[in-house]
C-alpha positions as CSV (number, residue, x, y, z in Angstrom):
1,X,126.2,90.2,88.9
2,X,122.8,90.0,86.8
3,X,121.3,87.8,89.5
4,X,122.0,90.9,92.2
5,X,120.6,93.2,89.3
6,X,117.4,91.3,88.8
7,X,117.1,90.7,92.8
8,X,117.8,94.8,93.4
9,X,115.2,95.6,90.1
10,X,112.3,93.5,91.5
11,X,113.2,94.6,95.2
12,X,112.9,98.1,94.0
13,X,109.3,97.5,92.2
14,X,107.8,95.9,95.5
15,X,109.0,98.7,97.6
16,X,107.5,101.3,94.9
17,X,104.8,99.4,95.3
18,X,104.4,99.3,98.7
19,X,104.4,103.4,98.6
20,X,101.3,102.9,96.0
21,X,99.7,100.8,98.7
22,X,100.6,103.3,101.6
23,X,99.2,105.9,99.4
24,X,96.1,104.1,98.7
25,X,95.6,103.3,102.2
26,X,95.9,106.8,103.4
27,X,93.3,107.9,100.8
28,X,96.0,110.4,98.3
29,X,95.0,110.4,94.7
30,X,96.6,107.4,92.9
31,X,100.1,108.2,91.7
32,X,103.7,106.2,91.4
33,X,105.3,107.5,93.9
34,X,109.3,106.8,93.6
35,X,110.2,107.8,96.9
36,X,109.0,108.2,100.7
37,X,110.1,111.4,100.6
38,X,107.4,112.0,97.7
39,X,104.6,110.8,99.4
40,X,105.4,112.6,102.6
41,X,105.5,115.7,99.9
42,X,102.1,114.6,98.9
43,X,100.8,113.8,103.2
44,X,102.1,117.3,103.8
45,X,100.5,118.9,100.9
46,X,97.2,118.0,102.8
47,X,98.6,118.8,106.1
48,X,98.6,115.3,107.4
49,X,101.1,112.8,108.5
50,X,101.9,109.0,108.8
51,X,105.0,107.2,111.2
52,X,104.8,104.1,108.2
53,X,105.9,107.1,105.9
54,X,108.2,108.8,108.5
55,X,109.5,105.8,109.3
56,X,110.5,104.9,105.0
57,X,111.9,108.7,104.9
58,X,114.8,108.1,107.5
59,X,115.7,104.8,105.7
60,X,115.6,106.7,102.8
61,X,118.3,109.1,104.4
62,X,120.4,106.4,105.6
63,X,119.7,102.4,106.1
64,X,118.4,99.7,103.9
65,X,116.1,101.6,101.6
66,X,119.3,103.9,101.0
67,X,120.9,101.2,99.8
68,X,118.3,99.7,97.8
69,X,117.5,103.0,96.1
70,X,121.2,103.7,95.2
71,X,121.6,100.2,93.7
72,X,118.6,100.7,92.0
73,X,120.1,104.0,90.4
74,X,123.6,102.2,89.4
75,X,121.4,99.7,87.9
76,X,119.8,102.0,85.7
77,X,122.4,104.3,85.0
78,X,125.6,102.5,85.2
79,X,128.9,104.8,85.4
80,X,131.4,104.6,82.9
81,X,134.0,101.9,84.6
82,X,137.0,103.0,82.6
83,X,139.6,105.1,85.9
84,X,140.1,108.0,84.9
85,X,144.0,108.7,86.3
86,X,143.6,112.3,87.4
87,X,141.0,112.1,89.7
88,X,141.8,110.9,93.3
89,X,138.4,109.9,94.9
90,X,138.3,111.0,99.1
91,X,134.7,109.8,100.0
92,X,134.7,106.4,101.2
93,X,131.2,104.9,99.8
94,X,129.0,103.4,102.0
95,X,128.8,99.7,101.9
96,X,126.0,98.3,100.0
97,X,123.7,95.2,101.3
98,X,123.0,92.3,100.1
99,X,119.9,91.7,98.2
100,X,119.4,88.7,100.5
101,X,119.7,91.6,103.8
102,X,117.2,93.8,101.5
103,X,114.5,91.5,101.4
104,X,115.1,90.7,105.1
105,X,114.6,94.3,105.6
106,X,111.7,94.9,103.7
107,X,109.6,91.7,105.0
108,X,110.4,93.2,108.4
109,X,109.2,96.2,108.0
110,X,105.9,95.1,105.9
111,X,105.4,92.3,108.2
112,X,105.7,95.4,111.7
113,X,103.8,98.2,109.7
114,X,101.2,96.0,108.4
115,X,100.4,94.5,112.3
116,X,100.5,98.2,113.4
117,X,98.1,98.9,110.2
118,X,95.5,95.9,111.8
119,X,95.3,97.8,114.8
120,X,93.7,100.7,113.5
């Protein structure tokens, strides 16, 4: 379990990270962004736009970054684990992936957007 915790913590920083470099790249004043949703906040604030950014905004909604962020959040706010008898839970939770599918993810799409990056 701490091995997935440290995998899911540093996964979390390089994709914040990643954001920062987006950000940079697209010329918005520096900030630590937490989310793609954020920095298209920001993009839109200065009425422009970016598919790199669109694209992290639908993961964010549902895929791999989903994932990471919602491990991320367990991770730093763990949930009392003590049933509580009364409360009969409906929702089925999405499965989680693997930090080992996480990083897969994320080189993907570093290693795609940074190619699309080079031909600008």
């Amino acid at each position: 379990m701490a091995q997935q915790e440290t995998a899911v913590f540093f996964l979390y920083r390089a994709y914040t990270t990643y954001l920062r470099e987006l950000a940079e790249q697209l010329k918005l004043p520096d900030q630590a962004f937490q989310s793609a949703a954020a920095l298209a906040a920001q993009l839109d604030a200065v009425h422009r736009m970016a598919e790199s950014v669109n694209e992290l905004v639908a993961s964010e909604q549902s895929g791999w970054v989903a994932s990471l962020q919602r491990q991320w959040q367990a991770c730093m706010h763990p949930q009392n684990s003590e049933p509580k008898a009364d409360v009969i839970l409906t929702a089925v939770a999405e499965p989680e992936w693997a930090p080992a599918e996480l990083l897969a993810a994320f080189e993907s799409l570093l290693e795609r957007q940074r190619m699309t990056g080079e031909e600008w």
